[in-house]
C-alpha positions as CSV (number, residue, x, y, z in Angstrom):
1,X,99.9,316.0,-97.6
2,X,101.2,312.4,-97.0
3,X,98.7,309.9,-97.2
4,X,99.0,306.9,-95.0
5,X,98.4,303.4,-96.6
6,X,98.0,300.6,-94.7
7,X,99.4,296.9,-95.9
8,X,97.5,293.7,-95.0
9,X,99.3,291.2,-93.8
10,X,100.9,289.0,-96.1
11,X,99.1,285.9,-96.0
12,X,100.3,283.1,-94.0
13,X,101.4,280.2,-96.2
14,X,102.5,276.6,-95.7
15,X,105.9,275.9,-96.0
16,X,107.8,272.3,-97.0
17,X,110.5,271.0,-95.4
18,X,112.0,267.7,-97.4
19,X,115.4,267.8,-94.9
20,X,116.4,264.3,-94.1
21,X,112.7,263.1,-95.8
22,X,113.5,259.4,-97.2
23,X,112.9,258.7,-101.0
24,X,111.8,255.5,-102.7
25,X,112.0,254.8,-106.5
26,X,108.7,256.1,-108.0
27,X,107.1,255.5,-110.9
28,X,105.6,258.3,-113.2
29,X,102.0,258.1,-111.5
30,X,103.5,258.0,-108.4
31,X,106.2,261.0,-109.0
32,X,102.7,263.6,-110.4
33,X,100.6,263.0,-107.6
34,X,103.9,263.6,-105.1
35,X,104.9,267.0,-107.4
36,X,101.2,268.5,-107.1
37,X,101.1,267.9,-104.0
38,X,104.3,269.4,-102.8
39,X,103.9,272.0,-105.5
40,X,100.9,273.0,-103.7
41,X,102.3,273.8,-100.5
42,X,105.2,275.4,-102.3
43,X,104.2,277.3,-105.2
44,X,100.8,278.1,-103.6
45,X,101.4,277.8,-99.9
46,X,98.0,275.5,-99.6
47,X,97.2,273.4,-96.1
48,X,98.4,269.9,-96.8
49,X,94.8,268.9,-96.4
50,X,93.9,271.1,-99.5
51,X,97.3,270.5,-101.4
52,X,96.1,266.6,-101.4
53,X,93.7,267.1,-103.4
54,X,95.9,268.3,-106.0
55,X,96.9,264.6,-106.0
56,X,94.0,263.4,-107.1
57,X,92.9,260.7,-104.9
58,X,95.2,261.1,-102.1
59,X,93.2,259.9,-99.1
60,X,94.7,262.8,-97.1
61,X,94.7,260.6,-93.4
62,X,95.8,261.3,-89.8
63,X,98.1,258.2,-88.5
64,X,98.9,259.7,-84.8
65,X,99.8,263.1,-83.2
66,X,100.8,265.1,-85.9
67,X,101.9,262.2,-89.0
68,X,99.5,262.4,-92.0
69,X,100.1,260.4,-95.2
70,X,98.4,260.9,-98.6
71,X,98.6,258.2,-100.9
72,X,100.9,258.3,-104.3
73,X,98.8,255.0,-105.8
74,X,97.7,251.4,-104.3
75,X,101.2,250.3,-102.8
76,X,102.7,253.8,-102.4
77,X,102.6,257.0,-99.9
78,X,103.9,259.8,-98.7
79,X,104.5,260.2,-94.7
80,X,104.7,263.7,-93.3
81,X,104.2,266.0,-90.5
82,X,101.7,268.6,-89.7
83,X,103.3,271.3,-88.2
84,X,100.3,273.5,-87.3
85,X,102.1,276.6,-85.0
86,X,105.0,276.8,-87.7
87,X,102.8,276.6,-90.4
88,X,105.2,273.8,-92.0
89,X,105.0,270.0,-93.6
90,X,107.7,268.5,-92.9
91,X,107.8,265.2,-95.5
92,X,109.5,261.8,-93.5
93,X,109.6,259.3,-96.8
94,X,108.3,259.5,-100.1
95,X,107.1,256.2,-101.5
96,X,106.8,252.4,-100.2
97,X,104.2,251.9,-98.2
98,X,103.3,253.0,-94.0
């Protein structure tokens, strides 16, 4: 007799998308609390808004429609998009400050 066995779902996890993203010289602070938070998203497939917390104090923030930034340290950030129907973070520049 064949049992059937049903499969969840696979959980739906964030995606990163650094495609044309612009990078700015970092310095070692700056580079960690960019790599946990990216790490977080793609390693773990976290919400941006829980991956920044990976990077310690991030100030995960809304700038308008769908740009968020998280800051690296006092002078530096990261600039990104929320894509919320794709499930995706798309990352515009990485360091210098918005």
């Amino acid at each position: 007799m064949a049992v059937d066995v049903q499969r969840a779902p696979e959980e739906a996890r964030w995606t990163l998308d650094k495609k044309g993203a612009k990078f700015k010289d970092l310095t070692k602070s700056e580079e960690a609390a960019f790599d946990a938070f990216q790490n977080a998203i793609h390693n773990e497939g976290k919400h941006p808004r829980e991956a920044a917390k990976e990077a310690r104090d991030a100030n995960y923030k809304k700038l308008q429609g769908d740009q968020y930034q998280i800051r690296l340290s006092g002078g530096s950030r990261a600039t990104f998009l929320v894509q919320e129907a794709t499930m995706t973070v798309k990352v515009l520049q990485v360091g210098g400050h918005t």
